[in-house]
KOLRO-443059 format. One line per 4 residues: number of its first residue (from 1); their letters; for each residue x, y, z of C-alpha. Coordinates in pm, 1 decimal, always signed. Example, Ala and Ser with C-alpha at 12.3 -4.5 7.8 and 13.67 -1.06 7.14 Angstrom:
# residues 2
1	AS	+1230.0/-450.0/+780.0 | +1367.0/-106.0/+714.0
END
This chain:
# residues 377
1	XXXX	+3428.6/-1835.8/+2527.8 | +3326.5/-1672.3/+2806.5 | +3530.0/-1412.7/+2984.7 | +3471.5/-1548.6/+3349.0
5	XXXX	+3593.7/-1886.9/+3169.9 | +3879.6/-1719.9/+3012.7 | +3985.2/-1516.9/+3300.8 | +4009.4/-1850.3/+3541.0
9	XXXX	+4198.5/-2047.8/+3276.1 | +4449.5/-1693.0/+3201.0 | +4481.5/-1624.5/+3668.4 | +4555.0/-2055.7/+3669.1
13	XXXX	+4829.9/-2083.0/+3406.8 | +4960.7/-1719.6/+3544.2 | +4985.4/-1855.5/+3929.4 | +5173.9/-2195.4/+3848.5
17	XXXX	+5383.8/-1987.7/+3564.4 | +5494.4/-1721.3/+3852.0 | +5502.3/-2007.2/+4136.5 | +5730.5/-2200.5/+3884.6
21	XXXX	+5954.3/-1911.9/+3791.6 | +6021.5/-1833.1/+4156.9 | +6054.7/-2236.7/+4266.9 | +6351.5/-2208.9/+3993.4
25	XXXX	+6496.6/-1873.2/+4054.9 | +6420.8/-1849.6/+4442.4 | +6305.8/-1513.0/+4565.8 | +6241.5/-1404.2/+4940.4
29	XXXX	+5864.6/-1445.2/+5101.4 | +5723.1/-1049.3/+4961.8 | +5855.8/-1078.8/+4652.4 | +5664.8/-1406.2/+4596.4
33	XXXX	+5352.7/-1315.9/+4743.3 | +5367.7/-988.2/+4523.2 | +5413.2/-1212.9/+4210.8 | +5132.3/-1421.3/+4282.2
37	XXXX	+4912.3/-1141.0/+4352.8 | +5001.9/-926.9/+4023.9 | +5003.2/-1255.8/+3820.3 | +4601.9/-1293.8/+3944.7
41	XXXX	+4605.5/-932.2/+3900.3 | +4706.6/-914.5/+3563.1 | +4422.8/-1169.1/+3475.3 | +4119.1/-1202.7/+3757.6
45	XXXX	+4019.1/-806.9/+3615.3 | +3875.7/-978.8/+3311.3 | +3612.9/-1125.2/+3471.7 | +3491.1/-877.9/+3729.6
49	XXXX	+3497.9/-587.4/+3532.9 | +3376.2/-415.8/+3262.0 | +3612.0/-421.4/+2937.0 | +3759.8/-41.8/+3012.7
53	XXXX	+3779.3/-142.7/+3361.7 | +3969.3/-445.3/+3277.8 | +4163.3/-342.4/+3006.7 | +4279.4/-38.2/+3271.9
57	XXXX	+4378.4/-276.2/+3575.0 | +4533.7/-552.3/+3404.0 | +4741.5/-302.5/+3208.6 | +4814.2/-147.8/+3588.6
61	XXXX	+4890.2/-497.0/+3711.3 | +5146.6/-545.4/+3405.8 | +5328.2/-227.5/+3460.7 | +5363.0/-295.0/+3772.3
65	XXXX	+5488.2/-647.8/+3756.8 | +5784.7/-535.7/+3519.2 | +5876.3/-221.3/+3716.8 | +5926.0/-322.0/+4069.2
69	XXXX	+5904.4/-701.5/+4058.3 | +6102.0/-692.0/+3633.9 | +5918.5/-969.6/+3581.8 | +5555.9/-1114.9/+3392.8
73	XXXX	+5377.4/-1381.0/+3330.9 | +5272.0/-1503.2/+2992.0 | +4872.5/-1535.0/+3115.2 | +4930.1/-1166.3/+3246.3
77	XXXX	+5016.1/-1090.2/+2878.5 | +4773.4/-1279.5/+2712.4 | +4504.7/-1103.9/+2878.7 | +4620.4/-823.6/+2800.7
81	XXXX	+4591.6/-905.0/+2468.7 | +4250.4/-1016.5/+2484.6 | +4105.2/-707.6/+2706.0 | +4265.1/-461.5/+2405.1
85	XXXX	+4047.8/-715.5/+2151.6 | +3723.1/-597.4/+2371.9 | +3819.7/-264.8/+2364.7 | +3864.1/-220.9/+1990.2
89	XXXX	+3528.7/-453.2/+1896.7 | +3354.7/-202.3/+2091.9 | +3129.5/-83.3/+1822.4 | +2991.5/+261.8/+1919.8
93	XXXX	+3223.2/+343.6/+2132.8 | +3514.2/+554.2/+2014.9 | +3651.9/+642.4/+2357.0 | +3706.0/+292.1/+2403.2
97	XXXX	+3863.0/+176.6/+2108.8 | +4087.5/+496.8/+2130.8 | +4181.8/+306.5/+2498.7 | +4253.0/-9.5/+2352.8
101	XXXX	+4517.4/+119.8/+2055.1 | +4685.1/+294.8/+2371.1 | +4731.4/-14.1/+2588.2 | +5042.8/-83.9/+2418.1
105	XXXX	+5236.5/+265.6/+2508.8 | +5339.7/+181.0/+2863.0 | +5527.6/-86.9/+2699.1 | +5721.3/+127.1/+2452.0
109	XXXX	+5826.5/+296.3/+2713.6 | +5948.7/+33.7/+2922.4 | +6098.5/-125.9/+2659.6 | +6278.1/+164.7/+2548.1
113	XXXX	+6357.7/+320.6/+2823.0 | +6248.0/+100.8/+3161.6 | +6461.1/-120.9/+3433.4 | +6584.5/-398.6/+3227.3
117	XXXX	+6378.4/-765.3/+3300.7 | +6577.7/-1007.5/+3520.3 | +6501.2/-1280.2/+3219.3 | +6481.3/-1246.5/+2817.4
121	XXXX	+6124.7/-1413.2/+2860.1 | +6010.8/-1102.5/+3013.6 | +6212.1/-856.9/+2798.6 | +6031.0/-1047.0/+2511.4
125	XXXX	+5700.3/-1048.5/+2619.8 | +5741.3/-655.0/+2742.8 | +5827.9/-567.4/+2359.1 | +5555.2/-810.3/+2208.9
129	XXXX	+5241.1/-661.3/+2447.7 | +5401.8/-324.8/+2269.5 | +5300.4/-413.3/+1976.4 | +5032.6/-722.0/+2048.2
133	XXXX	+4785.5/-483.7/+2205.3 | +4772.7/-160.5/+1984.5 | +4751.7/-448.4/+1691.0 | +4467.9/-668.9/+1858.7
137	XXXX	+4215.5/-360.4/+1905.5 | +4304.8/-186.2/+1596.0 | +4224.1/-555.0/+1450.1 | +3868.1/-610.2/+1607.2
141	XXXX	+3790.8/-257.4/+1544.9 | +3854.6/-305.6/+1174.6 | +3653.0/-625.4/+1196.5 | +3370.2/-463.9/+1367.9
145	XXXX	+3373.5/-198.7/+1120.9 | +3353.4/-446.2/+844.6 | +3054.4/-616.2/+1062.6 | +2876.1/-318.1/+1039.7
149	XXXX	+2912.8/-215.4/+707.0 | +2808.7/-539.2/+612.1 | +2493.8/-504.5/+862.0 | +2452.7/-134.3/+632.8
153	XXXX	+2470.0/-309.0/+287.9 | +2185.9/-593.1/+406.5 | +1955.7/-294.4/+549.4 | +2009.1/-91.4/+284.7
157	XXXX	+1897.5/-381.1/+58.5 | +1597.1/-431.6/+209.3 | +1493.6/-126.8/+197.1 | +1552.6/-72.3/-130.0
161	XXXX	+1396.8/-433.5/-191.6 | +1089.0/-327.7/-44.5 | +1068.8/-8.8/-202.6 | +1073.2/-110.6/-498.5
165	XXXX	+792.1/-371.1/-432.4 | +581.4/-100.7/-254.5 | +594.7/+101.2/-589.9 | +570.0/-170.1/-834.2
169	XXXX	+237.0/-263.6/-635.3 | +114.4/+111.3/-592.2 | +182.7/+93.7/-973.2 | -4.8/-239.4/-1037.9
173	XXXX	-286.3/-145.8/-779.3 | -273.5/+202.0/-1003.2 | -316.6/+25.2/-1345.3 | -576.5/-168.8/-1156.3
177	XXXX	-785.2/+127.3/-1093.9 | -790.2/+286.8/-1463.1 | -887.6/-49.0/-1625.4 | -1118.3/-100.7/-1383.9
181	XXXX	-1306.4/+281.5/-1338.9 | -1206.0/+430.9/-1709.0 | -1105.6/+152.0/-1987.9 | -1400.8/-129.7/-1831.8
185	XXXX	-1621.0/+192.2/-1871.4 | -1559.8/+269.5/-2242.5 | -1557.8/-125.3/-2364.2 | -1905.7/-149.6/-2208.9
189	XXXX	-2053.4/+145.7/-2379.2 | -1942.2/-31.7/-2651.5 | -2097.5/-339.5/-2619.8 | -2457.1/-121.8/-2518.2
193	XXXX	-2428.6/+113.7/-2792.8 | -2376.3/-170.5/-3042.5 | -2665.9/-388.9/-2882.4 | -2878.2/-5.1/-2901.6
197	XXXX	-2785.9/+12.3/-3270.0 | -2827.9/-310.5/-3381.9 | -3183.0/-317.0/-3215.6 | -3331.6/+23.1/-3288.9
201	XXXX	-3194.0/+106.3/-3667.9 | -3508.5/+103.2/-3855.1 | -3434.7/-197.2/-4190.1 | -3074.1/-247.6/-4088.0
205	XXXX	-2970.5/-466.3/-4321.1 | -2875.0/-842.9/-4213.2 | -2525.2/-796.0/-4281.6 | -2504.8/-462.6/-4071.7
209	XXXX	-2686.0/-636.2/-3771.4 | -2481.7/-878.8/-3803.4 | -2161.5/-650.5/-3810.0 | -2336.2/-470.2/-3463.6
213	XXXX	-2353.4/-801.4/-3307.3 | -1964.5/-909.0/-3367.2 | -1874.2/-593.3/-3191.4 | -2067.1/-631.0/-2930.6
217	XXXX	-1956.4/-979.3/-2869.9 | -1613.1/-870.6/-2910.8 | -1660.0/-596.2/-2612.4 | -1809.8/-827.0/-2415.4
221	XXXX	-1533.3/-1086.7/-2454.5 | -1298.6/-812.1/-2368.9 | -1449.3/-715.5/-2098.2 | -1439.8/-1071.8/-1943.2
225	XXXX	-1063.0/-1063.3/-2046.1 | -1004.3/-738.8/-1843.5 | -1195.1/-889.2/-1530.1 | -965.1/-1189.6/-1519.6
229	XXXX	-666.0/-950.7/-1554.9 | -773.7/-704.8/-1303.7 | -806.8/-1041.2/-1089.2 | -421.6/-1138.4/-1130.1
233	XXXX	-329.8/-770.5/-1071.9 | -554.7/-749.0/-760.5 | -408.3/-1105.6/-630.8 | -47.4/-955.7/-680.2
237	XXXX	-65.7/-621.5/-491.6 | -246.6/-862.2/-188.4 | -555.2/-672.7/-209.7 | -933.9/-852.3/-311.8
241	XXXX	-1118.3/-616.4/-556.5 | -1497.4/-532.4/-521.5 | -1730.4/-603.0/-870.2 | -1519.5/-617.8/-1202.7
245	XXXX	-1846.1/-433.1/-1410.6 | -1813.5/-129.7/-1599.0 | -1835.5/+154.8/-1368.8 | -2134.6/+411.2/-1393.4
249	XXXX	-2082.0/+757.8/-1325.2 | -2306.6/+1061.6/-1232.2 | -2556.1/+968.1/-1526.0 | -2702.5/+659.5/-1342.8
253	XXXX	-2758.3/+857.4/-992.1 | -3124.1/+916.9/-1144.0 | -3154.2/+500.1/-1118.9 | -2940.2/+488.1/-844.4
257	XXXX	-3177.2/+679.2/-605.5 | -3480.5/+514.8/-795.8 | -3329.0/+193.9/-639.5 | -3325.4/+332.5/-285.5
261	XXXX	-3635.0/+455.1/-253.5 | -3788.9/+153.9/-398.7 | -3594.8/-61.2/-125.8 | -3650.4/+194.3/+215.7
265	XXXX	-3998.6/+348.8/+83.4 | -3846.4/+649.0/+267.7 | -3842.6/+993.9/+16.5 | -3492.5/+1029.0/-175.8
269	XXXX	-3408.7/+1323.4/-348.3 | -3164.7/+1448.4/-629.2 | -3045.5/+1834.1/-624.8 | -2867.5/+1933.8/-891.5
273	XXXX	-2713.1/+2293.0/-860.0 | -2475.0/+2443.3/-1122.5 | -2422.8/+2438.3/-1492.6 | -2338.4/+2053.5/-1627.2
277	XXXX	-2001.2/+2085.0/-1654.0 | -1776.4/+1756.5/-1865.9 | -1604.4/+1558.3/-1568.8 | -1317.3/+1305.8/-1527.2
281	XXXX	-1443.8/+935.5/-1542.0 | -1315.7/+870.4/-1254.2 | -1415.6/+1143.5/-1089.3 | -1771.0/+1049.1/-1159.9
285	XXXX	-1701.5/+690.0/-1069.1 | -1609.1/+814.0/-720.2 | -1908.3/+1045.8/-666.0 | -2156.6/+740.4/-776.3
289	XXXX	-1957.0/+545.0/-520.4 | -1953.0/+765.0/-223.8 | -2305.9/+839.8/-320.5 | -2431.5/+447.6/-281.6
293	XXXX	-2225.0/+369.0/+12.6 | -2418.4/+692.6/+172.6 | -2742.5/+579.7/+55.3 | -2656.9/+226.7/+215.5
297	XXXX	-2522.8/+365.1/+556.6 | -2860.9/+567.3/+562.6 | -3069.2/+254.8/+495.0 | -2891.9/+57.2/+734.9
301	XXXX	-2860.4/+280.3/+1018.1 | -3134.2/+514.5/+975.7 | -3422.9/+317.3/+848.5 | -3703.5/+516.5/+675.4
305	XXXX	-3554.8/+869.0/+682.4 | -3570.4/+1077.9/+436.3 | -3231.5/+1144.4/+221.1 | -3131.3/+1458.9/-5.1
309	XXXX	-2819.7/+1427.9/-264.0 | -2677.2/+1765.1/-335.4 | -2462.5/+1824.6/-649.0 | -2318.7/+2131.4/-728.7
313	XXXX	-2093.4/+2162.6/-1013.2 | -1813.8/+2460.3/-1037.2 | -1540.0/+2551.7/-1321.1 | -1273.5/+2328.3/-1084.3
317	XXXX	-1446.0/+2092.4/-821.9 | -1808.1/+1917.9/-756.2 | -1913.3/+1952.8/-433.7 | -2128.2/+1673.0/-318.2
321	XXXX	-2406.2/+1652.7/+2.2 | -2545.3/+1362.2/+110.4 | -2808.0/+1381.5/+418.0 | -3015.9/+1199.5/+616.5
325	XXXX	-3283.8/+1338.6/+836.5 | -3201.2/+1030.9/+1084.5 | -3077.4/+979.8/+1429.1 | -2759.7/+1100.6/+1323.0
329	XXXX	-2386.5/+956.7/+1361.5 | -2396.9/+595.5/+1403.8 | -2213.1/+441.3/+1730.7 | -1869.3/+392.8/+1652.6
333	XXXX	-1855.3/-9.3/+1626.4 | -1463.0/-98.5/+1535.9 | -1545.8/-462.8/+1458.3 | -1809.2/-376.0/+1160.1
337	XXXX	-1771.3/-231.8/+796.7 | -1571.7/+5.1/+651.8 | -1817.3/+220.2/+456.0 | -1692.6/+586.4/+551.0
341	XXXX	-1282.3/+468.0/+567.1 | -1422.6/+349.4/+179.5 | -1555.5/+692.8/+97.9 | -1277.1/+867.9/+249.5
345	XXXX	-1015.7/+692.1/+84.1 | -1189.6/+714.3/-265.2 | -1227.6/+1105.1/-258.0 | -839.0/+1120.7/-160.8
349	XXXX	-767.1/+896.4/-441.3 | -896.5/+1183.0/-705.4 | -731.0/+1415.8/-535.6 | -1009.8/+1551.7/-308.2
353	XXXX	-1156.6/+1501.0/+27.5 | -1434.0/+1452.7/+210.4 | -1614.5/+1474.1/+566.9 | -1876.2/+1319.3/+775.7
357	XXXX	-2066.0/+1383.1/+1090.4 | -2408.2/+1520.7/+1286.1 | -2606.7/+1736.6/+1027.4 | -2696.1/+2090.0/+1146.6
361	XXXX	-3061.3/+2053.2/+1242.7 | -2998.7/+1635.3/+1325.9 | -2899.1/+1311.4/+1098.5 | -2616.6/+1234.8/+941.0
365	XXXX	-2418.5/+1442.1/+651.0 | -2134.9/+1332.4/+393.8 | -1977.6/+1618.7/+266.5 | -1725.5/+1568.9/-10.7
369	XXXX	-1561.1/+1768.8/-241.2 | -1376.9/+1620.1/-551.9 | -1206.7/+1806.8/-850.3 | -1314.2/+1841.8/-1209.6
373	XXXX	-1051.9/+1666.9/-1369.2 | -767.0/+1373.5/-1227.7 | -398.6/+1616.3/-1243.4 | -151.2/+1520.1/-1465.0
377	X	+171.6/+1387.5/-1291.0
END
């Protein structure tokens, strides 16, 4: 209920109580008006003020009704009552709540130790608001406590409820990743070096060709298995993965660039720097990757120019250049691909990083620099 509401109902049944107490007991003219107006007092204060406010000038109006007048009205007492409940639900506010456990003192004392009530009504009621307030706020402060420790458990459990989905699907979308870039990998060299075998073994025997073509059926059936299970794990961590195929690596950037040039007719060239060094799989899935998203930014937004792809391989880390002798940096276009957020994000996924802008000299450059080998966590 409303306070405004609750206030009118608490100042009505206050005025007739008081008008009724002094129709039976008589009383001259000022004392009368002065029980009227603390009666209203002791109630009206819930409604236009603010619940320390209140909680101050209806205990005021109280005090005041017992020590000159010795006598108060049960509305007077009841909102009392209610403006220590506001103080102690007062979640937050420690002052407060402090206020409302102390509403009930002035009443100790006046029941100990104040002008005696001209009625047992009042003597009652001075000895009940003694203990009725300090018990009402320390109530609703123990209930708002328990409100918000219940409001802590639920927020607590959702965070910990999404947590733990976050990692099982950074785990799943992990797992993902390895079939998909390493394991994929392996089964299809499989299936191709079985195929080779089976084809180029000078009088293999039928039984051994045979045997070459079961594995490679077998690979290939597995790799169709993997595909559809890289499928559910992609549908459960919300994300839609590119091609399922065996992933190539840095072996294949001699076709790779062969394929460019034979779709722009623009020069494309392969600079190899270093001593071949073994790799990470995955490392040399990413480098193909951010190597044929380059060479497709390049044909798409610099038509015809000419493109160098720089490798050079260290003890720890490949460094890898891919430029365009272009117009450089295409306009920033927000509603279009996400070709370098790709590349950037699969360099950081290996542990390395990489950069893109305006070549020195004009066109475009993609600078990235992975590490030998994945660390082990």
């Amino acid at each position: 209920m409303r306070p405004r509401v609750v206030a009118a109902v608490l100042g009505l049944l206050a005025l007739a109580e008081a008008i009724a107490r002094l129709a039976v007991g008589g009383a001259d003219v000022q004392n009368a008006l002065g029980v009227c107006l603390l009666a209203l007092g002791g109630t009206v204060p819930l409604a236009l003020l603010p619940p320390a406010g209140a909680a101050v000038a209806v205990t005021a109006a109280d005090v005041l009704a017992l020590v000159p007048l010795r006598t108060l009205t049960s509305g007077a007492a009841a909102a009392l009552v209610i403006a220590a409940w506001r103080l102690g639900g007062r979640g937050g506010h420690p002052a407060e709540q402090a206020l409302g456990a102390g509403l009930g003192l002035p009443f100790v004392v006046l029941a100990l130790a104040g002008p005696r009530p001209t009625a047992t009504q009042d003597a009652f009621l001075t000895a009940a608001l003694a203990v009725a307030g300090p018990a009402a706020a320390l109530t609703a402060t123990a209930r708002q406590a328990r409100r918000e420790a219940a409001e802590n458990r639920a927020a607590r459990q959702v965070i910990a409820e999404t947590l733990v989905e976050h990692t099982a699907r950074g785990e799943r979308s992990r797992i993902a990743r390895e079939l998909h870039d390493v394991v994929a990998h392996h089964i299809s060299m499989i299936a191709v070096q079985a195929e080779t075998a089976r084809l180029t073994t000078p009088a293999l025997p039928a039984a051994g060709a045979q045997r070459l073509l079961a594995i490679g059926d077998t690979a290939r059936a597995a790799l169709t298995e993997m595909r559809r299970l890289l499928g559910v794990l992609r549908d459960s961590t919300g994300t839609a993965g590119p091609e399922l195929a065996p992933q190539p690596g840095l072996a294949q950037l001699a076709a790779l660039l062969d394929e460019a040039r034979d779709a722009s007719g623009a020069g494309t060239r392969l600079i190899l720097r270093g001593a071949p060094l073994a790799l990470d799989p995955s490392i040399e899935l990413a480098a193909y990757r951010i190597v044929q998203e380059a060479l497709t930014n390049a044909r798409r937004h610099a038509p015809g120019a000419a493109v160098d792809v720089e490798l050079l391989r260290t003890a720890d880390c490949l460094h890898l250049r891919v430029r365009d002798n272009g117009p450089g940096p295409p306009p920033e276009d927000p509603g279009r691909g996400h070709g370098l957020a790709g590349m950037r994000e699969r360099a950081a996924a290996v542990g390395g990083e990489l950069r893109t802008g305006e070549a020195a000299g004009g066109g475009f450059l993609v600078d990235a620099t992975l590490p030998a080998r994945i660390e082990e966590t």
